[in-house]
C-alpha positions in Angstrom: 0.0 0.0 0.0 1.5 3.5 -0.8 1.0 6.6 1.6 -1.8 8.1 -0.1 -3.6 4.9 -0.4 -2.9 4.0 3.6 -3.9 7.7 4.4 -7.2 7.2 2.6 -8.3 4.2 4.1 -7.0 4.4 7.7 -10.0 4.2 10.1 -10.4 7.0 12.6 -10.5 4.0 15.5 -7.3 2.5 16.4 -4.1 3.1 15.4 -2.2 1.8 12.2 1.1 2.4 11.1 2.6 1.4 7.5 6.0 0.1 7.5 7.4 -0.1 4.0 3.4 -0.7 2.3 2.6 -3.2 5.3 -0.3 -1.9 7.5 0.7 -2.6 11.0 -2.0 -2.4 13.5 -0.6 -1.2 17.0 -1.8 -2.6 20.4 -1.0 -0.7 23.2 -1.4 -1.5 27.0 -2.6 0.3 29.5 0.9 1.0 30.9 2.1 2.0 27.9 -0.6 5.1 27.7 0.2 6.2 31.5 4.3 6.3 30.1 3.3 8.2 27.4 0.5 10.8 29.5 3.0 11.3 31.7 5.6 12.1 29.4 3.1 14.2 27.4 2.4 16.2 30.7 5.7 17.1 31.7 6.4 18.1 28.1 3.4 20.3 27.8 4.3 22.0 31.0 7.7 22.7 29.9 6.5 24.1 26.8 4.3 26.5 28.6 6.4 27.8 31.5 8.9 28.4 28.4 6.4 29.9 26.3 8.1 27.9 23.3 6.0 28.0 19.7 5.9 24.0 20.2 3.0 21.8 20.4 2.1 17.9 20.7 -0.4 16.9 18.2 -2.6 14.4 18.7 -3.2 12.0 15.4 0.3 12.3 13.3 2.2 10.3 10.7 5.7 10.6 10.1 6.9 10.2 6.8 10.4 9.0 6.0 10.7 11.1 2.4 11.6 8.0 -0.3 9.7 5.6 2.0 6.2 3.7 1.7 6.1 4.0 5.4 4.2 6.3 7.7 4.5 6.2 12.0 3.0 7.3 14.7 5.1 8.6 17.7 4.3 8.4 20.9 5.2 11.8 22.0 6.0 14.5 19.2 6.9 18.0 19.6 6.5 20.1 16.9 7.9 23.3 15.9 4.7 25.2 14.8 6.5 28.1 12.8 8.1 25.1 10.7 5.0 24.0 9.5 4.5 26.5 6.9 7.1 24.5 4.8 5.4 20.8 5.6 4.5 20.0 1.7 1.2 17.9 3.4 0.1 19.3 6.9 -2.7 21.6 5.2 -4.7 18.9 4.2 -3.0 16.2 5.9 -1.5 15.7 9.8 1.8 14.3 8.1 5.5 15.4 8.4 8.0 15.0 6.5 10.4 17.1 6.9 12.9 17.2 10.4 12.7 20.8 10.4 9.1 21.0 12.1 10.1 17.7 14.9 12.0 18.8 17.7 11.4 16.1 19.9 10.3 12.6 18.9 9.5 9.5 21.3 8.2 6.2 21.4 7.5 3.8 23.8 8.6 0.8 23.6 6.6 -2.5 23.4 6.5 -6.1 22.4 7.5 -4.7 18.6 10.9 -3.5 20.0 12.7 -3.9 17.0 10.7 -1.2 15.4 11.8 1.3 17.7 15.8 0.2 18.1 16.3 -0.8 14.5 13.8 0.6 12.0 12.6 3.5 13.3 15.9 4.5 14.5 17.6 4.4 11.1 14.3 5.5 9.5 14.6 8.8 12.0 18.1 9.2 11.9 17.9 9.3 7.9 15.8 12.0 8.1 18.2 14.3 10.3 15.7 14.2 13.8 17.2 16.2 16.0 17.0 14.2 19.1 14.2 10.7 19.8 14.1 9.1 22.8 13.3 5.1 23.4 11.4 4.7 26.2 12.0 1.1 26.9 10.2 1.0 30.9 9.7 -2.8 31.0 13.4 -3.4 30.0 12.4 -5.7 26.9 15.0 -4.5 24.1 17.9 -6.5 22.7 20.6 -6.6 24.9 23.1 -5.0 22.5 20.9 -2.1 22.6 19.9 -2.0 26.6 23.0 -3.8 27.9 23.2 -7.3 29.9 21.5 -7.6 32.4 18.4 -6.6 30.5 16.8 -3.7 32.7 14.1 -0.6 32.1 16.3 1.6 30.2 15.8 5.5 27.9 18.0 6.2 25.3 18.6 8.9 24.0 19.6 9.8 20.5 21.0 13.2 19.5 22.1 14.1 15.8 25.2 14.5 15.5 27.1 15.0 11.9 24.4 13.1 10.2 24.3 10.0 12.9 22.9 9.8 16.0 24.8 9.9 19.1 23.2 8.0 22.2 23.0 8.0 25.6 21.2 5.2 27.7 20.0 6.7 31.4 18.6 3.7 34.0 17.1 3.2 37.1 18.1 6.5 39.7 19.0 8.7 36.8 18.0 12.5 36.1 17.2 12.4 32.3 19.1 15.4 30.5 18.0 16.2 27.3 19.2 17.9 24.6 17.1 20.0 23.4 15.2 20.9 26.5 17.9 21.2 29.2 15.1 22.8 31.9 13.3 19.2 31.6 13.2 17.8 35.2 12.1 14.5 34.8 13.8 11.3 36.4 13.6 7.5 35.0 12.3 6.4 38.2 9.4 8.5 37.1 9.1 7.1 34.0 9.3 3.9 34.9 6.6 4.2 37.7 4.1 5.7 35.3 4.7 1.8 33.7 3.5 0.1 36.7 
């Protein structure tokens, strides 16, 4: 299935993805959803006390330019000033360029090798400035989360055309990039999962 076709049949209940013409239909938990509220909550309150032109939209698709493949982040800031140059956003919620995301995140689940292998070359391709793997149950490969497997972020800056990361565990202060006033631990995270 290409883009346009996906985009014109995707029902407004549930949540698809395409990954290279495949429909993929996504199952989130119930702990997966309180991970991403609270990560959407502490974004949208940094976002306000810093009066950024940022916002999290809702129902998105990224669009990895030369790709029959369209995702759905978790958690997506985006730079609202950017949009003007987004070649589909007037009459469709897609982005394709890395301009307009300055945050990206997903969540991980039982499909972890979307989000360590796929997505992260997909992203990184595109020149995203910084996406964070939320990984709170600890169920990644170990050559991405380390042995002994444990509930782990990581964090991926662009750097020079390739991403850079940066794995934080259990007791550490998360520092991001691009938001350096974000005070949020992983313990935090990683309750929200339980």
């Amino acid at each position: 299935m290409s883009l346009p076709e996906f985009l014109a049949w995707v029902p407004e209940s549930g949540r698809y993805e395409l990954h290279d013409g495949v429909v993929v239909e996504m199952q989130p938990t119930g702990a997966h959803e309180q991970v991403v509220g609270l990560l959407n909550r502490k974004f949208n309150v940094l976002l306000e006390q810093e009066n950024l032109n940022y916002f999290i939209p809702n129902t998105v698709l990224i669009q990895p330019l030369g790709y029959e493949s369209g995702y759905k982040p978790d958690v997506l800031l985006v730079d609202s000033a950017a949009l003007a140059q987004e070649p589909l956003w007037k009459r469709e919620s897609v982005i394709t360029l890395s301009s307009s995301i300055k945050l990206l995140v997903e969540v991980v689940s039982t499909n972890w090798p979307d989000d360590y292998a796929r997505k992260f070359e997909d992203y990184e391709a595109m020149g995203i400035c910084e996406y964070w793997i939320v990984d709170y149950l600890g169920l990644g490969g170990r050559r991405y989360i380390g042995n002994p497997k444990q509930p782990t972020i990581t964090i991926c800056r662009w750097v020079d055309g390739v991403y850079e990361t940066q794995l934080f565990r259990q007791g550490d202060t998360i520092s991001s990039p691009g938001f350096p006033n974000l005070q949020l631990t992983t313990d935090q995270v990683f309750a929200a999962g339980q």
